[in-house]
C-alpha positions as CSV (number, residue, x, y, z in Angstrom):
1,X,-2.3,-19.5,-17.0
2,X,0.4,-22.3,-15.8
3,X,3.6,-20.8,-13.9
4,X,6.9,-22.9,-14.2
5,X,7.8,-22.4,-10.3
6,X,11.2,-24.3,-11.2
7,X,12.1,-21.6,-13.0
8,X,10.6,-18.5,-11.6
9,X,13.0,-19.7,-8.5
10,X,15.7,-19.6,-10.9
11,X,15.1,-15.9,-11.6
12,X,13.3,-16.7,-15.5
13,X,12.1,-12.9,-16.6
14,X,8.9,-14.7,-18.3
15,X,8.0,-16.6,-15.8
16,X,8.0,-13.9,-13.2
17,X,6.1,-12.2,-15.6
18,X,3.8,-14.8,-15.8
19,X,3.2,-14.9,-12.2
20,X,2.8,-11.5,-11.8
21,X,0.0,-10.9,-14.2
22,X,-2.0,-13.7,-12.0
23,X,-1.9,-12.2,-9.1
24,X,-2.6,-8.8,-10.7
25,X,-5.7,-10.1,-12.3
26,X,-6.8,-13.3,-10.6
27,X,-7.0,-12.4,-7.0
28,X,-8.6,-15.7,-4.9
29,X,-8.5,-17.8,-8.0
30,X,-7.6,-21.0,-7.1
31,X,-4.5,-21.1,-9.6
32,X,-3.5,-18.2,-8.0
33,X,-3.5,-18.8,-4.7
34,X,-2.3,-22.7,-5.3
35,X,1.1,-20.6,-6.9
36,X,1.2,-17.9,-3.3
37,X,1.3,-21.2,-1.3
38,X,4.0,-22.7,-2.9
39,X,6.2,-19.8,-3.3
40,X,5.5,-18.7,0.5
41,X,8.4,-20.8,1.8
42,X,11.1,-19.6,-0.3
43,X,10.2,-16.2,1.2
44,X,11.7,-13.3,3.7
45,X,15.0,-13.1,2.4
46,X,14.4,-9.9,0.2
47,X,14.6,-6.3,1.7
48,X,11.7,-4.2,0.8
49,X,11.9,-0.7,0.4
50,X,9.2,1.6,0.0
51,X,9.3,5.4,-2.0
52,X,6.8,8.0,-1.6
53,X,6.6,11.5,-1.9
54,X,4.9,13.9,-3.2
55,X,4.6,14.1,-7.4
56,X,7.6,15.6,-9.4
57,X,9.7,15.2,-5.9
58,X,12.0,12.9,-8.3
59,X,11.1,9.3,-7.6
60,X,11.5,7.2,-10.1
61,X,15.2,8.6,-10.8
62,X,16.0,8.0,-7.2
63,X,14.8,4.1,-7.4
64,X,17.0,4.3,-10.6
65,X,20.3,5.2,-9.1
66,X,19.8,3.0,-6.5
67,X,19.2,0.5,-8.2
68,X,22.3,1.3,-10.2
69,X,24.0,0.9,-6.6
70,X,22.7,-2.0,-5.4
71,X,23.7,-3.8,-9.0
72,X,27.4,-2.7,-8.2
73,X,27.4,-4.2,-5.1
74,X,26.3,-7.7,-6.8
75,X,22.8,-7.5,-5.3
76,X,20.0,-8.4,-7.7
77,X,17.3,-6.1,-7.5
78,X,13.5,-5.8,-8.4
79,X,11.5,-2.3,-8.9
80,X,7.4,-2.3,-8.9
81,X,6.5,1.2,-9.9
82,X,2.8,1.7,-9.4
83,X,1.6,4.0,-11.9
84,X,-1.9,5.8,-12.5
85,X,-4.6,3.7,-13.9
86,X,-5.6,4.1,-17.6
87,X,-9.3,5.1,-18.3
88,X,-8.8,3.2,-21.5
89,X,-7.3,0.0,-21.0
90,X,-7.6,-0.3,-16.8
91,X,-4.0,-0.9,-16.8
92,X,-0.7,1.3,-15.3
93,X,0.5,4.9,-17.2
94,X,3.9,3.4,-17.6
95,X,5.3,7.0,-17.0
96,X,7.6,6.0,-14.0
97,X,9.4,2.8,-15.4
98,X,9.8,4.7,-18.8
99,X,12.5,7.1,-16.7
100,X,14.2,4.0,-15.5
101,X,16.0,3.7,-19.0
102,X,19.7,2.9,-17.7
103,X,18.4,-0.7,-16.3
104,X,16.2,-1.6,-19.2
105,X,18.9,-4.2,-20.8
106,X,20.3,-5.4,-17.0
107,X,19.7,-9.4,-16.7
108,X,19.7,-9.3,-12.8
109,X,16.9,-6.1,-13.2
110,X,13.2,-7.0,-13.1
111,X,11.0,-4.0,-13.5
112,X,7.4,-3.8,-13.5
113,X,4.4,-1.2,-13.8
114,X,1.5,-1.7,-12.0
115,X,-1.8,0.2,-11.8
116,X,-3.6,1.8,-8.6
117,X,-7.0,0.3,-10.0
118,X,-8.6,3.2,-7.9
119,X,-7.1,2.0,-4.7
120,X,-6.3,4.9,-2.3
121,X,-3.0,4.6,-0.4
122,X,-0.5,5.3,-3.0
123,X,-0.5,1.3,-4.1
124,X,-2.2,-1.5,-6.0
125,X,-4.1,-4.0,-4.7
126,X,-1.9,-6.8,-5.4
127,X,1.0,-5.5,-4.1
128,X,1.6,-8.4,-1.4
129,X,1.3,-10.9,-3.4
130,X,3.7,-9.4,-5.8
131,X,6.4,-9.1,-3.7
132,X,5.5,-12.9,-2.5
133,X,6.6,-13.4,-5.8
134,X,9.9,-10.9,-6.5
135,X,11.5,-12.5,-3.0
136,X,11.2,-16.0,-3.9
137,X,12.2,-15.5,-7.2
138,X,15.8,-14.7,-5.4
139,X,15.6,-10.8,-5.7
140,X,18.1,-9.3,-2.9
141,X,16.7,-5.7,-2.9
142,X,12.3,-4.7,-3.5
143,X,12.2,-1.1,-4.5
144,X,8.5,-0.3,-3.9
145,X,7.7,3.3,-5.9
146,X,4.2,4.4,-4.6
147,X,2.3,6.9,-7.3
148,X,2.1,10.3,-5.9
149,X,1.2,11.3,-2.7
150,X,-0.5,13.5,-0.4
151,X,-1.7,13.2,3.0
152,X,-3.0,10.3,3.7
153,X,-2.0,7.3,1.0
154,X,0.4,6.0,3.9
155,X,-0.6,1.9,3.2
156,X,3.5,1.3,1.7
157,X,4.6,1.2,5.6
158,X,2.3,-2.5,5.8
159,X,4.4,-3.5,2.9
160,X,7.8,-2.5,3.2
161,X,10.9,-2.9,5.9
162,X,11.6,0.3,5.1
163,X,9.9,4.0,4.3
164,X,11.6,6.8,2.5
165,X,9.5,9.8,1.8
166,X,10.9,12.0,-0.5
167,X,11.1,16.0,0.2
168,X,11.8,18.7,-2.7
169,X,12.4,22.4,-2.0
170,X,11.0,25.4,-3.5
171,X,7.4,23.4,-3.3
172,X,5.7,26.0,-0.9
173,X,4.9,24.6,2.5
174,X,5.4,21.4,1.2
175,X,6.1,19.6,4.7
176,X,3.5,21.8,6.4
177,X,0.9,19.9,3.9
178,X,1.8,16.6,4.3
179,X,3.0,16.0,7.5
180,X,-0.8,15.1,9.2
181,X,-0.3,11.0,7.6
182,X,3.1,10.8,5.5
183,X,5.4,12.2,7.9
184,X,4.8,10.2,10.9
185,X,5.4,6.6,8.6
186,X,9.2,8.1,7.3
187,X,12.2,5.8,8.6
188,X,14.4,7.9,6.0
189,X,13.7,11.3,4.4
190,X,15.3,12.7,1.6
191,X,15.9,15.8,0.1
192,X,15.9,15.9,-3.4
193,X,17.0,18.2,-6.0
194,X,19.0,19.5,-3.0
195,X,20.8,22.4,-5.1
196,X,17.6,24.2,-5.0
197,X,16.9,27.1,-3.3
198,X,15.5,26.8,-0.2
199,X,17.0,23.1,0.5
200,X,18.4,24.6,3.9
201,X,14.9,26.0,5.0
202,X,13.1,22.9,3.7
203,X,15.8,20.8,6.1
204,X,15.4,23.3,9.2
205,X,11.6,22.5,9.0
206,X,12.2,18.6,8.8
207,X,14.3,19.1,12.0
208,X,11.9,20.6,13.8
209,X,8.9,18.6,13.1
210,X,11.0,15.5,13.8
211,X,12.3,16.6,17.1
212,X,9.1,17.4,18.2
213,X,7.1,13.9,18.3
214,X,10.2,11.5,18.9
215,X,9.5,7.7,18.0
216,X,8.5,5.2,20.1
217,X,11.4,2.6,18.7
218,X,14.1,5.0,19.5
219,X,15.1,5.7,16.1
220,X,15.5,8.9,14.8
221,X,14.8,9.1,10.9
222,X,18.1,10.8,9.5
223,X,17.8,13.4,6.3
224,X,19.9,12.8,3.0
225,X,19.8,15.4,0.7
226,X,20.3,14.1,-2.9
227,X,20.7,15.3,-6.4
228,X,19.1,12.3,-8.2
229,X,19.6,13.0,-11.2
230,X,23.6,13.3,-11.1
231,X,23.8,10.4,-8.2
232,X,25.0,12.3,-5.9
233,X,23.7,11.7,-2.2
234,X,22.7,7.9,-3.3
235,X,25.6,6.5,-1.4
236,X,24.8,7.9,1.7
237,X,21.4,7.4,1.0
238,X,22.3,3.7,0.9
239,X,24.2,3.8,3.8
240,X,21.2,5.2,5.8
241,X,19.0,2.2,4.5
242,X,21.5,-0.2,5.7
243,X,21.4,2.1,8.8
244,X,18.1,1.3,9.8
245,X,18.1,-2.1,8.5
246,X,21.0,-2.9,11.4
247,X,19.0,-0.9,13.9
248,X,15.7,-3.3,13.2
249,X,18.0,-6.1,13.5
250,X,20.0,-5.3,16.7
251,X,16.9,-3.6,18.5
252,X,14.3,-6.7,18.1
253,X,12.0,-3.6,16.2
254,X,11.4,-6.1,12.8
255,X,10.1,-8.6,15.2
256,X,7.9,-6.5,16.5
257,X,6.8,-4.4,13.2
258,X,6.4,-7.9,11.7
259,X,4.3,-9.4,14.3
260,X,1.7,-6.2,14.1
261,X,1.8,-5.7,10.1
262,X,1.1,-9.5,10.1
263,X,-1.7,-9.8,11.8
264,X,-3.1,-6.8,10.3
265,X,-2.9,-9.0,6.9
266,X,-4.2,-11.5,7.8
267,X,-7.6,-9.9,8.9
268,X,-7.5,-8.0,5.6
269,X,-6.5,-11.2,3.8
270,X,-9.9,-13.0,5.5
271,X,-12.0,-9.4,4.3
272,X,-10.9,-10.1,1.0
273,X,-11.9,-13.6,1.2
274,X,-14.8,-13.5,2.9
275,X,-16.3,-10.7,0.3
276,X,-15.3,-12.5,-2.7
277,X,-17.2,-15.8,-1.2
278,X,-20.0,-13.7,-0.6
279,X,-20.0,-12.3,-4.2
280,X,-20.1,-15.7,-5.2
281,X,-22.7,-16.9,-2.9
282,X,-24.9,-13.5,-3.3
283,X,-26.5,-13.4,-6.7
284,X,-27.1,-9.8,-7.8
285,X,-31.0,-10.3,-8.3
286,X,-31.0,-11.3,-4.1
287,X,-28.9,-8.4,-3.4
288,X,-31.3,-6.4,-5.7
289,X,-34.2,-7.4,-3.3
290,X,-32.6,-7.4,0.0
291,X,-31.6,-4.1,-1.0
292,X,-35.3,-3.3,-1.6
293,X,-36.4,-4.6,2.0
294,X,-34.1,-1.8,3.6
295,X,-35.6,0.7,1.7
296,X,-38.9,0.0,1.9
297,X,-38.2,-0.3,5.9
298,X,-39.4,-4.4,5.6
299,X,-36.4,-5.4,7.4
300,X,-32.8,-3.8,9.0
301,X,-29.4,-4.5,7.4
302,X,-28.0,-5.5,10.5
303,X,-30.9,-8.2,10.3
304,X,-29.6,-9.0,6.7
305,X,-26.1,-9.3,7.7
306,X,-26.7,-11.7,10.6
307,X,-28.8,-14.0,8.0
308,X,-26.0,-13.9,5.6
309,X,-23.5,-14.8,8.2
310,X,-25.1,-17.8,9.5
311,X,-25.6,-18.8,5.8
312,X,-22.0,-18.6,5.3
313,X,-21.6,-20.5,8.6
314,X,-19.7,-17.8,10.3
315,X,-21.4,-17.7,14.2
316,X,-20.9,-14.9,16.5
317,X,-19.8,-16.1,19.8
318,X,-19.7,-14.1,22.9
């Protein structure tokens, strides 16, 4: 599958399409990663935004009306909603970008659904490279809409500038049962469907738990309470965003987040690579019998994983 580059920079829907579905599909494929290297450059303008939140907390209308926003301010804006995996076809339950029906026929909207694939975290494996792709293509604003969450599916804070985590009322102790992993990665929290009952009590709680482990960076997260599906609260909400965005610009804080999510990449990045050259290298007959050795006690697999090391060249040193 050839990508036009040419005119994927010049925002062309099919070939952004087109680029997409490689790196959704052909991870470490030479095609693919010849098309990550040459779009790299013409990256690190976009802002990405992450949203996650518990399911039924109101998502995908949120990402809608702000993306309704950010289109009335001129900004062009592109929306990956990762959706459940079929058990049929192994792609994404288009359920979330199915809500998003007032940008459907917007020239400067891009929208696509992408599928967990069984990844834990609340995203897709290609998720990256994606965005690679969205910010060169000359998209001002990445809404990032995890599938949803619980406790621990924290991973949109290694791919996003920014983390809203999305609160509804009336839930039980909703913030009591998520606040071990998803609280503690929120820049911004939101309140939706704020007209409930028990919005007050819900933001009382938020309060509390936030005043009680204060960041490291300084910043303290504020709370918008929203009514997504009117628009109301999305201004401020925006306002917020560009809130924090200043603070990471005047405090030196997205050099620093940057610098750590960065190198964090790139050891995943070598995983990655290193496990797909060994797949290549390992037929499954010798992993059959290596497999054997272990359990028949012939040999250790710390033994086996030195030998395939130094057949893959890779030498320990001290």
């Amino acid at each position: 599958m050839e990508v036009d580059i040419a005119r994927l920079r010049q925002g062309d829907m099919r070939a952004i399409a087109r680029a997409l579905t490689l790196v959704e599909s052909r991870a470490w494929e030479p095609a693919t990663v010849q098309l990550l290297k040459a779009l790299f450059p013409h990256t690190g303008k976009a802002f990405v935004l992450g949203i996650t939140g518990s399911p039924g907390a109101g998502k995908s209308t949120l990402v809608d009306q702000l993306a309704l926003f950010y289109r009335k301010q001129g900004r062009r804006v592109a929306i990956i909603a990762v959706d459940p995996t079929s058990p049929f076809t192994g792609g994404a339950v288009l359920g979330d970008r199915v809500r998003m029906h007032s940008l459907a026929d917007d020239p400067d909207v891009f929208i696509r659904s992408m599928a967990t694939r069984g990844q834990l975290g609340g995203l897709c494996p290609s998720i990256h490279e994606a965005l690679v792709v969205l910010d060169a293509a000359g998209f001002d604003m990445l809404l990032v809409e995890t599938v949803g969450v619980g406790q621990d599916e924290v991973d949109i804070v290694r791919a996003a500038d920014a983390s809203l985590v999305m609160l509804v009322p009336g839930m039980g102790d909703d913030i009591q049962t998520i606040k071990a992993g998803i609280m503690e990665i929120g820049d911004i929290f939101v309140i939706n469907k704020a007209d409930r009952e028990g919005t007050l009590r819900t933001q009382k709680e938020l309060d509390s738990l936030l005043s009680i482990a204060p960041r490291a960076d300084g910043w303290q997260p504020p709370i918008v309470k929203t009514m997504a599906l009117r628009g109301d609260g999305v201004e401020r909400l925006a306002e917020a965003i560009q809130e924090f965005n200043t603070f990471l610009e005047n405090s030196g804080e997205r050099r620093n987040r940057n610098l750590i999510l960065l190198k964090e990449r790139l050891l995943q990045l070598l995983q990655e690579r290193l496990n797909t050259l060994l797949r290549k290298r390992i037929s499954e007959k010798r992993l059959d019998r290596l497999a054997q050795k272990i359990m028949t006690r012939e040999c250790d697999p710390y033994t086996i994983i030195d030998n395939l090391l130094d057949m893959l060249g890779v030498e320990e040193k001290e």
